[in-house]
N, C-alpha and C positions, 0 to 999 in steps of 0.2 A: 504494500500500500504506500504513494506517495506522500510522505510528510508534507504536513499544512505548513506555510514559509510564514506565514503571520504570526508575529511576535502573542506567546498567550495573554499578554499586557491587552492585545488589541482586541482578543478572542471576547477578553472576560466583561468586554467594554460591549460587546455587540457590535464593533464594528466588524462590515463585510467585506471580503478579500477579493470580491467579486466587484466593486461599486461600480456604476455606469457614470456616464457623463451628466446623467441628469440627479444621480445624487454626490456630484461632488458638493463641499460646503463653500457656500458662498457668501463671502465677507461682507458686510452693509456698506451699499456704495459710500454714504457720507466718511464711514471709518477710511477708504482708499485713497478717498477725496485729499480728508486732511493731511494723509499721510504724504502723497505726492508733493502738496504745496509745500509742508512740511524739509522733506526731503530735495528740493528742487531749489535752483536757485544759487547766486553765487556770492551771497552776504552773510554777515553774522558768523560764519564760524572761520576759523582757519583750516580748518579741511574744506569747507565748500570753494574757501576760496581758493586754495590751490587747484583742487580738479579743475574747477574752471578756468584757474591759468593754463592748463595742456600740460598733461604727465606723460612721460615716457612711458610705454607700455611695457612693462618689466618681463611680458613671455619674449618678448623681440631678445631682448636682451637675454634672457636664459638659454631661447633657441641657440643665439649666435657661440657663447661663449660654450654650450654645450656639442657643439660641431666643431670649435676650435681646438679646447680639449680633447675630442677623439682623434681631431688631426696632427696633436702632439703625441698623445700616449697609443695608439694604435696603427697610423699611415705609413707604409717604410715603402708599398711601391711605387715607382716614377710616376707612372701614369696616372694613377689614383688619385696621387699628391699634383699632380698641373690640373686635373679638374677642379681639385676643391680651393686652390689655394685664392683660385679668381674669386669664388664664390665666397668666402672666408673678409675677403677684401672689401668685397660688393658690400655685406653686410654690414661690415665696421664701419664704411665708411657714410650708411646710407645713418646710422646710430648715432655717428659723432655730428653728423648734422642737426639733429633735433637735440641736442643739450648746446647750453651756452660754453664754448670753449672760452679759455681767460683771452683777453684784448692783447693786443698786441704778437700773442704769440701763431704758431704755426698753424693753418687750417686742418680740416677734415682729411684733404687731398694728401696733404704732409704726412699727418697723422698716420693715416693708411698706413702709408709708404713705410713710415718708418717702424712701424710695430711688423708688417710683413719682415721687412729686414731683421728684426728680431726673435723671429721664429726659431730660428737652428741654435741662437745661446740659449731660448725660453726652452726648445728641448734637452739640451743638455745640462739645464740645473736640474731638472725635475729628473733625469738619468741619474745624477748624483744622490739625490733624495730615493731612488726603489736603490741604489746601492747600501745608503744609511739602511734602511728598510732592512734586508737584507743580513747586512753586518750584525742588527743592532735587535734581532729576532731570532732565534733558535727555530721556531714553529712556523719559521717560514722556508715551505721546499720548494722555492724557486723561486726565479726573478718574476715567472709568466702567473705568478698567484700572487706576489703583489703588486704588481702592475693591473690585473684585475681586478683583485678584491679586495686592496688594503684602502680602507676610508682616508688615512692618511694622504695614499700618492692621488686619490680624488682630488680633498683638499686642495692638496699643493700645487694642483697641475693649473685650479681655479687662480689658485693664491697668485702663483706665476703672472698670470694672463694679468687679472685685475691690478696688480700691484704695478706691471710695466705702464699699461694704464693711467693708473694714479699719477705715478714718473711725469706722463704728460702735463698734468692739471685739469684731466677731462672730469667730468664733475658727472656724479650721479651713477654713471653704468659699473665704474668697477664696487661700490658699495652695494648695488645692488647683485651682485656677482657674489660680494664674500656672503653674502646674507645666505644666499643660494645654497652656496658651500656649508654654511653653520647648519641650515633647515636640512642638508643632507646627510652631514656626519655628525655633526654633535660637535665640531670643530670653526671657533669662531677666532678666525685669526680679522683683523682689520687690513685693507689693503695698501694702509701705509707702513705696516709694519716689514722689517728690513732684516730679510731672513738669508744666511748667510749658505751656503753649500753644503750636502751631506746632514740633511737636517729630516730630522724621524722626529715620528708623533707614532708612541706604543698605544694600540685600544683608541685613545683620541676624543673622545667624550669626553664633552665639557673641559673642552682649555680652552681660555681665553686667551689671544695676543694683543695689545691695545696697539693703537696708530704708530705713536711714537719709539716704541719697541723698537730696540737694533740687537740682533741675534748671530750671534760668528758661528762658525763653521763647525763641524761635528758636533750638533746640540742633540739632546736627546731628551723629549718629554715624554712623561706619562700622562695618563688620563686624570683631569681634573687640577690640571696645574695653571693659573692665573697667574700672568706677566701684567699687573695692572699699574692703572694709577690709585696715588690717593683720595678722599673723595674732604673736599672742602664744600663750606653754605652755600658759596657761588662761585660753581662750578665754569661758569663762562669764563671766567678771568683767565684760566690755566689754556684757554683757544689760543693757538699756536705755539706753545711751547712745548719742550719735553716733559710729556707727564708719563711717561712709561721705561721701566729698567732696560739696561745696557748687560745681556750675556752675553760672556768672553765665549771664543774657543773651547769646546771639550769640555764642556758641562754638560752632567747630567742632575734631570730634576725630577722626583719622583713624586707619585702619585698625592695627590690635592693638597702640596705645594703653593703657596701664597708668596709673590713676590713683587712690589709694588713701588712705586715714586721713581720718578726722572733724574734723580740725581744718584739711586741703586744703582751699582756696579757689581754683577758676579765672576768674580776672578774668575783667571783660564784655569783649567783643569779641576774646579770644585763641584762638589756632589752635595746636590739639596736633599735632603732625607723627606721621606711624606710627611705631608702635616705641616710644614715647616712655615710660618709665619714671617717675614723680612720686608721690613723698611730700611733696610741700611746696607750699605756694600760689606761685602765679604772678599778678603785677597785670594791671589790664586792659590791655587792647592789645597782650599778648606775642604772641610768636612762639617757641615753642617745638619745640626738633627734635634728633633721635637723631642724632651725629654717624656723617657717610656712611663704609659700609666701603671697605676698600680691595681693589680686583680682581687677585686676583694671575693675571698671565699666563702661559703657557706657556715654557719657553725656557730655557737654562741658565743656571745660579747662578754669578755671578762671585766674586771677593774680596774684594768691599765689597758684596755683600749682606746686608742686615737678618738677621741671624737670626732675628727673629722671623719672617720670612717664607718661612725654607727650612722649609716642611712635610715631615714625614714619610710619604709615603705605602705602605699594605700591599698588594702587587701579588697 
């Protein structure tokens, strides 16, 4: 017998799985009414007013960047690659037309051009980053499964694209790019953030990178580690300066990892233990680590127990 698809929420209500068009429910015109007028219009709010200034259609831009991505991490034959590279072109350039590029500087037409020209280095840092991958993973058996399936060289490949991007001063497409990348890995790097070669993200949920971030070479995160800033009342002030930490060379930084302000510096070759909380720079070759909790056991409480450790519990 074929299962009834109707939730029993909907069964137990009497409604029918059957309805016709003449018993769908029909909303009271005056209620749509207001709702339209309501909803319509391009005053009073700052959302209404921006749609009404003209937005970028943010699928345009997932499309593009998602076609460029496959044309770094998976295109290796000739032919393949002189069909799409026009088209790749076509698209950027038809993108950078509808945002305001800054004054003075180079057009859409430049623009193209020169982000084309930087294809074959965009592909060869992200070759760096499935080699990190690689190195920096025991449970990875092969380049062609992380090149596939590691969320990471997703990320990165986005990261790459948006960031060169950013480089320009194009405004709006590469943020809408990292956002893309966060909503698919769990990995929210910012497009200005300045990621240096041979750079692995272990798991990848939940790391933050903020804008200002500059990150050297052989980095290695795990999940849930924050390169942040600090957070002050008024936040606008810190607009345009370094509000994000400087990682050296050959750090690694372990799982939910807090490291925060623009003026942080983590030495080359120092290891952040999890947990580890930092506002303040650390020299190279540290070892840094969240002091271990203490496991309280079962058992009863004598008269020389800590009272910090006689918890109260609600039965």
């Amino acid at each position: 017998m074929a299962s009834d698809p109707m939730p029993t929420s909907m069964r137990k209500a009497g409604v029918s799985s059957e309805r016709g068009a003449d018993q769908a429910f029909s909303c009271p015109a005056e209620v749509l009414e207001a709702a339209v007028e309501g909803l319509a219009g391009c005053d009073e709010t700052v959302l209404s007013e921006t749609v009404c200034g003209g937005i970028l259609d943010p699928s345009e831009v997932l499309a593009w960047v998602d076609r460029t991505k496959r044309l770094l991490r998976f295109r290796v034959d000739p032919e393949e690659i002189r069909s799409e590279l026009p088209i790749v072109a076509d698209g950027l350039h038809a993108l950078l037309e509808e945002v305001d590029l800054p004054e003075g500087g180079a057009d859409a037409a430049e623009l193209t051009v020169r982000f084309i020209e930087r294809l074959v280095e965009l592909r060869q840092l992200l070759s760096y980053d499935v080699e990190a991958a690689y190195a920096g993973d025991p449970a990875a058996a092969g380049y062609d499964e992380i090149v596939v399936a590691y969320p990471t060289i997703r990320a990165l490949a986005i990261h790459r694209i948006a960031h060169e991007l950013y480089n320009y001063g194009v405004p709006l497409l590469p943020r809408i790019m990292s956002e893309y990348a966060h909503d698919r890995t769990g990995i929210d790097i910012h497009p200005g953030a300045q990621l240096g070669r041979y750079f692995f993200i272990d798991h990848g949920t939940g790391i933050v990178v903020g804008e200002t971030a500059v990150v050297g070479e052989h980095v290695r995160l795990y999940q849930g580690v924050t390169i942040g800033a600090t957070s002050i009342r008024d936040a606008s002030a810190l607009r345009g300066k370094k509000r994000h930490p400087t990682i050296e060379d050959d750090v690694t930084i372990y799982a939910g990892a807090t490291i925060l302000g623009g003026e942080t510096v983590i030495g080359e070759g120092s290891i952040i233990g999890g947990n580890v909380f930092l506002t303040e720079s650390v020299p190279p070759g540290s070892r840094v680590m969240a002091e271990a909790p203490r496991q309280i056991m079962g058992g009863a409480m004598g008269p020389d127990t800590d009272e910090s450790m006689a918890l109260h519990w609600d039965i």
